[in-house]
TIPAVEX-185249 format. One record per atom (N, C-alpha, C, O): residue in three letters; x, y, z negated; residue number from 1. Coordinates in nm, 2 decimals, decimal comma, m for minus. Atoms other than C-alpha are relative to their C-alpha. Layout:
TIPAVEX-185249
{rec "ALA"; {X; Y; Z}; NUM} ...
This chain:
TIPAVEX-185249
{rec "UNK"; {m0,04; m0,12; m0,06}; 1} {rec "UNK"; {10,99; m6,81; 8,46}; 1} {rec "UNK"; {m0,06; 0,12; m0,08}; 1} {rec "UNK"; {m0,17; 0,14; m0,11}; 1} {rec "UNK"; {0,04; m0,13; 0,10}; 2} {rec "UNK"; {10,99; m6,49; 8,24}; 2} {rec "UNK"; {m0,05; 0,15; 0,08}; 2} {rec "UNK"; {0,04; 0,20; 0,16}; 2} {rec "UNK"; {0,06; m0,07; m0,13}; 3} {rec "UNK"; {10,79; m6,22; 8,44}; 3} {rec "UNK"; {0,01; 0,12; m0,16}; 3} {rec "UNK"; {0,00; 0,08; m0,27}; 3} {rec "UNK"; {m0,02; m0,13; 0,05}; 4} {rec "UNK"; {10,85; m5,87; 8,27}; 4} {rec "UNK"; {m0,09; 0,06; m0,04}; 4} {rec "UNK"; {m0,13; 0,08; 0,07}; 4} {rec "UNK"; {0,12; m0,03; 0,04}; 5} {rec "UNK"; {10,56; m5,71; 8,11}; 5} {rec "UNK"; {0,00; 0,18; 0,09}; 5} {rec "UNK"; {0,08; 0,27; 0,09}; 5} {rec "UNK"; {0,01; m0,13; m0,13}; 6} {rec "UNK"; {10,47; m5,42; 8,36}; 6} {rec "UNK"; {m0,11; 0,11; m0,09}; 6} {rec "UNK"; {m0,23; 0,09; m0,13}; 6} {rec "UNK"; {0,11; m0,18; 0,09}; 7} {rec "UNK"; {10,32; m5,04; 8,16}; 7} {rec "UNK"; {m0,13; 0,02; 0,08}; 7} {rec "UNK"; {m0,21; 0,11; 0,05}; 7} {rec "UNK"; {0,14; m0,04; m0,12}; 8} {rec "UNK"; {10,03; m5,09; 8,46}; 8} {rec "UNK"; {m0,06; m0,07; m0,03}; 8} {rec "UNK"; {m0,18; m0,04; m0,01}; 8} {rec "UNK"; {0,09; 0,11; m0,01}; 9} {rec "UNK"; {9,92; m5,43; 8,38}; 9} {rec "UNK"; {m0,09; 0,05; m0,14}; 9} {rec "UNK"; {m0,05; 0,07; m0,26}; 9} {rec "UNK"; {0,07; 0,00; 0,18}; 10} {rec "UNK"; {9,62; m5,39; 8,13}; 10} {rec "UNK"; {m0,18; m0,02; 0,06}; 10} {rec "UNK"; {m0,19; m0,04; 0,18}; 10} {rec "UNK"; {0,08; 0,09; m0,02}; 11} {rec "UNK"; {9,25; m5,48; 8,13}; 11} {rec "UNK"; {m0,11; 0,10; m0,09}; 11} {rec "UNK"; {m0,10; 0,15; m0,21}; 11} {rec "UNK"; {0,16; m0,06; 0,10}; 12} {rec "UNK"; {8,89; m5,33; 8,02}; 12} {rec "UNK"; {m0,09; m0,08; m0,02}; 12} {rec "UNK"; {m0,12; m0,17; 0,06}; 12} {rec "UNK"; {0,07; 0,05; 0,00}; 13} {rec "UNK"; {8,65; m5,46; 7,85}; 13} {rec "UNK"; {m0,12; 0,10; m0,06}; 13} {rec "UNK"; {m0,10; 0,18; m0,14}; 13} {rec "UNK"; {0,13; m0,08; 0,01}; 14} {rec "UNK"; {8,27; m5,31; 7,84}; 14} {rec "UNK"; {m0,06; m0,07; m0,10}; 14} {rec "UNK"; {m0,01; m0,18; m0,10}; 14} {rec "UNK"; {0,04; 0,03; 0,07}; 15} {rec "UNK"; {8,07; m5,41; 7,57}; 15} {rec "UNK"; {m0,16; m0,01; 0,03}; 15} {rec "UNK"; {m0,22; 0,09; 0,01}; 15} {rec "UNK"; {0,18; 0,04; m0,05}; 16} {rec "UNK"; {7,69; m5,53; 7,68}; 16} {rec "UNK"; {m0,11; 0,00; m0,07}; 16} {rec "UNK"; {m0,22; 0,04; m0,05}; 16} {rec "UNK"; {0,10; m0,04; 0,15}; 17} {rec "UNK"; {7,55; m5,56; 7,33}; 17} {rec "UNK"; {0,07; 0,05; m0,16}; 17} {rec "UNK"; {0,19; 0,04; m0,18}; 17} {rec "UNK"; {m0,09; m0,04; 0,11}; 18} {rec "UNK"; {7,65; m5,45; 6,98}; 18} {rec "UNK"; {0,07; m0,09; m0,07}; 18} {rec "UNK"; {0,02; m0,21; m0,08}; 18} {rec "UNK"; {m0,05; 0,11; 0,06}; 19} {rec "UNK"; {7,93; m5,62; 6,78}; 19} {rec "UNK"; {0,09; m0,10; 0,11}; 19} {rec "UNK"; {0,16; m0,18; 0,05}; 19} {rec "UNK"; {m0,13; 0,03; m0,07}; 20} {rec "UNK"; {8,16; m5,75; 7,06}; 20} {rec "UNK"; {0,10; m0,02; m0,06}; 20} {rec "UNK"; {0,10; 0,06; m0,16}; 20} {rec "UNK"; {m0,09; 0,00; 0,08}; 21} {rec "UNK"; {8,47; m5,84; 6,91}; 21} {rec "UNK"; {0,13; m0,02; 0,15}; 21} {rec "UNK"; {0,12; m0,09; 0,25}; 21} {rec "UNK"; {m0,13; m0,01; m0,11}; 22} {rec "UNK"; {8,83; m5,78; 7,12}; 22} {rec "UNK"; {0,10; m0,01; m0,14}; 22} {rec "UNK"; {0,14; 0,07; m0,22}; 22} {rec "UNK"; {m0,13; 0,05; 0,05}; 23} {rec "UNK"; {9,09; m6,01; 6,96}; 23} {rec "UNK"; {0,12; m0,03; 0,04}; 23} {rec "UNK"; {0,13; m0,12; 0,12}; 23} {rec "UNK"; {m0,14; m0,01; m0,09}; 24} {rec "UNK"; {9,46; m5,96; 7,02}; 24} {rec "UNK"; {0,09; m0,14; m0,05}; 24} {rec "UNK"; {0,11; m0,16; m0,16}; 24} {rec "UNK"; {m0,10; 0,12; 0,07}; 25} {rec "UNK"; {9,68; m6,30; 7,00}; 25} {rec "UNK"; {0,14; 0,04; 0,00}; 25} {rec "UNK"; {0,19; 0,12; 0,08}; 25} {rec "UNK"; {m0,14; m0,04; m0,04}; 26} {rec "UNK"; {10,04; m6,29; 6,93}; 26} {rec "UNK"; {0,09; m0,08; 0,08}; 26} {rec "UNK"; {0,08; m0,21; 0,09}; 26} {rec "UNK"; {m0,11; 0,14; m0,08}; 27} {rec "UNK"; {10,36; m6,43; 7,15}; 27} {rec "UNK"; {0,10; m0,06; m0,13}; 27} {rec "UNK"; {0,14; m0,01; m0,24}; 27} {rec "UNK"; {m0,10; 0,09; 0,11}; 28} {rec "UNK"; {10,58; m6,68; 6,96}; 28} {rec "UNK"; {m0,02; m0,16; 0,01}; 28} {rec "UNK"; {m0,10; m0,19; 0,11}; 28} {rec "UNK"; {m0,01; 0,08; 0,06}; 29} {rec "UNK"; {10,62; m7,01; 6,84}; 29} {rec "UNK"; {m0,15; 0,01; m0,03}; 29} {rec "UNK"; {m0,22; m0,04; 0,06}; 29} {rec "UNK"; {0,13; 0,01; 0,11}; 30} {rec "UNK"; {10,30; m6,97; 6,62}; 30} {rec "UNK"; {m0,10; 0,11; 0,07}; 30} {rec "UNK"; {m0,08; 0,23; 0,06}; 30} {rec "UNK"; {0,10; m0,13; m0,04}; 31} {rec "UNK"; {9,99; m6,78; 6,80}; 31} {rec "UNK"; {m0,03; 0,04; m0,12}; 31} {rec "UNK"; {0,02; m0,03; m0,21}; 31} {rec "UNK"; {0,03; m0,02; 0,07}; 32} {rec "UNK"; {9,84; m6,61; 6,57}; 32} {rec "UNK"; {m0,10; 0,17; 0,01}; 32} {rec "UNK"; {m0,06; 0,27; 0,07}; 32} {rec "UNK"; {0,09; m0,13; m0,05}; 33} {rec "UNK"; {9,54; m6,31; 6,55}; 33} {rec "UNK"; {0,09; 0,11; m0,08}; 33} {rec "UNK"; {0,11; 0,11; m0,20}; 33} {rec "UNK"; {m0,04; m0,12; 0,07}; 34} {rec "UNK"; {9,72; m5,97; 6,49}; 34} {rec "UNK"; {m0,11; 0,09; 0,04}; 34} {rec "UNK"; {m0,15; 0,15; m0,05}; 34} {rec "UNK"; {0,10; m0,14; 0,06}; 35} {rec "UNK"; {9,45; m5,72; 6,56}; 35} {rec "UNK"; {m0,16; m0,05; 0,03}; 35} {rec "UNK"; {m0,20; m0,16; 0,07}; 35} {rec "UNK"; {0,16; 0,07; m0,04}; 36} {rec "UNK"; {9,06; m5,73; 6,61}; 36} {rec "UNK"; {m0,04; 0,17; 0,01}; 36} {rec "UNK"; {0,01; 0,26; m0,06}; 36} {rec "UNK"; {0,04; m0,08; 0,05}; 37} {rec "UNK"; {8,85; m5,44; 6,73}; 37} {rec "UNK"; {m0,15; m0,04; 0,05}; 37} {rec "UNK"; {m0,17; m0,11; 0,14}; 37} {rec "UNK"; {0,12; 0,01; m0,04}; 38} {rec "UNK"; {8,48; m5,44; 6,74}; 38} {rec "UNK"; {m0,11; 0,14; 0,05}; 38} {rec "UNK"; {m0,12; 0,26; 0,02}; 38} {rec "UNK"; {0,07; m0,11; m0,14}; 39} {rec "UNK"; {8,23; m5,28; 7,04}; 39} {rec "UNK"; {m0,11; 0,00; m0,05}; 39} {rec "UNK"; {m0,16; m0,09; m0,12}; 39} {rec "UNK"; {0,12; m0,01; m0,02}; 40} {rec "UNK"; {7,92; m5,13; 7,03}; 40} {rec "UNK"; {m0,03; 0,00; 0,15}; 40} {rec "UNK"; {0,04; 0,02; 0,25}; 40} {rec "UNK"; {0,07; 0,02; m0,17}; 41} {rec "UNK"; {7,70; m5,17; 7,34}; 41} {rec "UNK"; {0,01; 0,15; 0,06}; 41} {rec "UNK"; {0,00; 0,27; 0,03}; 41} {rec "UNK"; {m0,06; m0,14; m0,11}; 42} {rec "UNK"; {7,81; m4,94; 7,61}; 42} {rec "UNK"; {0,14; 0,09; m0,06}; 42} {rec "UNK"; {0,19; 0,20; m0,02}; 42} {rec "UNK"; {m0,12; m0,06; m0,01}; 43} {rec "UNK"; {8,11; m4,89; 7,46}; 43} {rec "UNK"; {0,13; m0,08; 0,05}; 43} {rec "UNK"; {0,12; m0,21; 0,06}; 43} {rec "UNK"; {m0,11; 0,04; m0,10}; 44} {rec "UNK"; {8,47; m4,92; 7,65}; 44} {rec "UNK"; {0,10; m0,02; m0,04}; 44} {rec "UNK"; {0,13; 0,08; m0,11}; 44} {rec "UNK"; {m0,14; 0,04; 0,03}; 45} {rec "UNK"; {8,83; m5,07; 7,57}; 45} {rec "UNK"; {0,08; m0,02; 0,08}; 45} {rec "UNK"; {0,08; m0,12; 0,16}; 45} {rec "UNK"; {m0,08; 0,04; m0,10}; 46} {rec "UNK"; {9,11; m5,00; 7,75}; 46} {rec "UNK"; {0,16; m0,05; m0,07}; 46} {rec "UNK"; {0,24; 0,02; m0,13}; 46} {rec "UNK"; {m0,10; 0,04; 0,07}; 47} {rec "UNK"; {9,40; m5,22; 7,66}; 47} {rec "UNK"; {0,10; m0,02; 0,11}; 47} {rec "UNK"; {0,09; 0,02; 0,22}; 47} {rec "UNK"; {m0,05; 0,06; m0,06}; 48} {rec "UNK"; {9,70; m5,40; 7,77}; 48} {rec "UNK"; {0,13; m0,12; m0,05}; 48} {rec "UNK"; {0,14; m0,14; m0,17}; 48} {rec "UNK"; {m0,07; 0,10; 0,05}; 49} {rec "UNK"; {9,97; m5,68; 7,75}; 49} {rec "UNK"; {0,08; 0,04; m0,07}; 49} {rec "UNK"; {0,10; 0,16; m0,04}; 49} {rec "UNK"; {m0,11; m0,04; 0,04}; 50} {rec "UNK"; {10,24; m5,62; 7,55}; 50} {rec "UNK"; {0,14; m0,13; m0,08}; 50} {rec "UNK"; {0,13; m0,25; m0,10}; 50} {rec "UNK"; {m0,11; 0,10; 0,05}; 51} {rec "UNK"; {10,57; m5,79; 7,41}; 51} {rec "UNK"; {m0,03; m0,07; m0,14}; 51} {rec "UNK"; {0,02; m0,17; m0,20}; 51} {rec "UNK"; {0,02; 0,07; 0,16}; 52} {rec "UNK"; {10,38; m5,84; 7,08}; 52} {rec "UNK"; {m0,16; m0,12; 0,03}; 52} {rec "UNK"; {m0,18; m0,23; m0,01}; 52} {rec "UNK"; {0,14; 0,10; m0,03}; 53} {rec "UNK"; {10,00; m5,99; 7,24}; 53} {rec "UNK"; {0,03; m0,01; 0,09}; 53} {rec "UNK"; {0,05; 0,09; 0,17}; 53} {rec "UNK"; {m0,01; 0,03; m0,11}; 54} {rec "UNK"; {10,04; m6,23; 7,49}; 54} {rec "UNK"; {m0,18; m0,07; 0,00}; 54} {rec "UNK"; {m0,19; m0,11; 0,11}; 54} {rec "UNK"; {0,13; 0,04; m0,03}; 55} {rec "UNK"; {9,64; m6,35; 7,47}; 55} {rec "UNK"; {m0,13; 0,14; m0,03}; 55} {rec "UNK"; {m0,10; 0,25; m0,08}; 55} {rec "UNK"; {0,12; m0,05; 0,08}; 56} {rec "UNK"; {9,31; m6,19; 7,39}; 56} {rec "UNK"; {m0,14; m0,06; 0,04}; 56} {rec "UNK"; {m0,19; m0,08; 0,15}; 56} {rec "UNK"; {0,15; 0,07; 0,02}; 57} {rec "UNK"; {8,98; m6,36; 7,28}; 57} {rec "UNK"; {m0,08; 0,09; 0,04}; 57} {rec "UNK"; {m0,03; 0,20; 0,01}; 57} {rec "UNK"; {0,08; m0,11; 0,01}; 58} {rec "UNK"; {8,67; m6,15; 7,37}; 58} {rec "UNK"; {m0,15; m0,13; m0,08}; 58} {rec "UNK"; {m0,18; m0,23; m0,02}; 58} {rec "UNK"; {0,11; 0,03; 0,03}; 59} {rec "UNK"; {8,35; m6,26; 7,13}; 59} {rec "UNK"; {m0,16; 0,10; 0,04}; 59} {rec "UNK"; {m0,18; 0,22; 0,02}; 59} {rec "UNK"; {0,09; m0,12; 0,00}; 60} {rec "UNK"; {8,00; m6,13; 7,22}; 60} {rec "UNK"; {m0,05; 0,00; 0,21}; 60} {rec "UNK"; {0,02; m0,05; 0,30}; 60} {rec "UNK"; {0,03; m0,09; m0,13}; 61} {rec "UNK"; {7,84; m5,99; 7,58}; 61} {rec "UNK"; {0,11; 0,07; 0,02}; 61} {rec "UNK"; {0,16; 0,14; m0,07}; 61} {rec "UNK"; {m0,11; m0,12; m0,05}; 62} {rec "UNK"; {8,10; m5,81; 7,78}; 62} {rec "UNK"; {0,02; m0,03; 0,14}; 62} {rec "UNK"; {0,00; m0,13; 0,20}; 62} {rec "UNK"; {m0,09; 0,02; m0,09}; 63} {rec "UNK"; {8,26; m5,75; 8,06}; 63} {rec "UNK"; {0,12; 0,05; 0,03}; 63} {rec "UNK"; {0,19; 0,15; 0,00}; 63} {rec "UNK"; {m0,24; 0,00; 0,00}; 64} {rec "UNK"; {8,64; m5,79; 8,15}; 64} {rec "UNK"; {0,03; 0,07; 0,15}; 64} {rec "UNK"; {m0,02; 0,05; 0,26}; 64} {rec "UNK"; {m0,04; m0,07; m0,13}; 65} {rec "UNK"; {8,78; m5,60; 8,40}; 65} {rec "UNK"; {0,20; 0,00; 0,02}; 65} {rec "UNK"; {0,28; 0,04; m0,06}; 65} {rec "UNK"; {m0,18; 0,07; 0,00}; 66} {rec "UNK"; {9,17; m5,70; 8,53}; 66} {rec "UNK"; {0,01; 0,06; 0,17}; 66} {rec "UNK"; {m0,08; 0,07; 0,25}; 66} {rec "UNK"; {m0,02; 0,03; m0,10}; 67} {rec "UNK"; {9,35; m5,63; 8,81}; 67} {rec "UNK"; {m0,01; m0,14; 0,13}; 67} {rec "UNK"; {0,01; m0,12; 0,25}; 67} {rec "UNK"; {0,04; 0,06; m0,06}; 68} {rec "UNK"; {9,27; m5,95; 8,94}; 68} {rec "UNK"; {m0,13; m0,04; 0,05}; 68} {rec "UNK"; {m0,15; m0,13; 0,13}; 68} {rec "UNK"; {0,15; m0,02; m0,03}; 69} {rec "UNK"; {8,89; m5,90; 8,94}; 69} {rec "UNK"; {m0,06; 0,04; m0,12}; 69} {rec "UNK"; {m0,01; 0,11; m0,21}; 69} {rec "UNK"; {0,04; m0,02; 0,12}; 70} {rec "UNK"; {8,62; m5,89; 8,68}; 70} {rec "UNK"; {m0,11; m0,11; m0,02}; 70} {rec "UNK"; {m0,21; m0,14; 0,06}; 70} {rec "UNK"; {0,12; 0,12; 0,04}; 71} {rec "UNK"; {8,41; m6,17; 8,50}; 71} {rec "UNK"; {m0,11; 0,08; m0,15}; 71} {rec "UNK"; {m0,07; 0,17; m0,22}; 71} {rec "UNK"; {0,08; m0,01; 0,05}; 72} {rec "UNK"; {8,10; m6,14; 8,30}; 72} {rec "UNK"; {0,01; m0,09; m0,15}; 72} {rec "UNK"; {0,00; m0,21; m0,14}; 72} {rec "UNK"; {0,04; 0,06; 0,08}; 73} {rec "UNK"; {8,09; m6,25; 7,95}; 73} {rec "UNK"; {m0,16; m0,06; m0,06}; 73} {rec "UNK"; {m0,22; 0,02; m0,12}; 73} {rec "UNK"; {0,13; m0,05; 0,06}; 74} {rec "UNK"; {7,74; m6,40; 7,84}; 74} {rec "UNK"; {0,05; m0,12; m0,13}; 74} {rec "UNK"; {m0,02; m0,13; m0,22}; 74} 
């Protein structure tokens, strides 16, 4: 079932200590990492899904914040 990528859905992540890494995967056939950014502590990213990243890895302390709640990276 192909569900439509919605301009609202998108997702924060906080950074808890320095060096966090927020890695974007791509859709396809072949995942593959197209971008990377890296957090300092207490700093904030606000992203979202798009037609090109269907995943994202988070390395590091963080926390994830989604409309379906929010989990704790440790």
């Amino acid at each position: 079932m192909d569900k439509p990528i919605s301009k609202t859905d998108f997702f924060i992540v906080k950074a808890l200590e320095d060096g966090v890494n927020v890695i974007g995967l791509t859709r396809g056939t072949d995942t593959r990492f197209h971008h990377t950014e890296k957090l300092d502590k207490g700093e904030i990213m606000l992203a979202q899904f798009t037609e090109h990243t269907s995943a994202v890895k988070v390395r590091g302390k963080a926390l994830i914040q989604t409309q379906h709640g929010e989990i704790k990276n440790d």
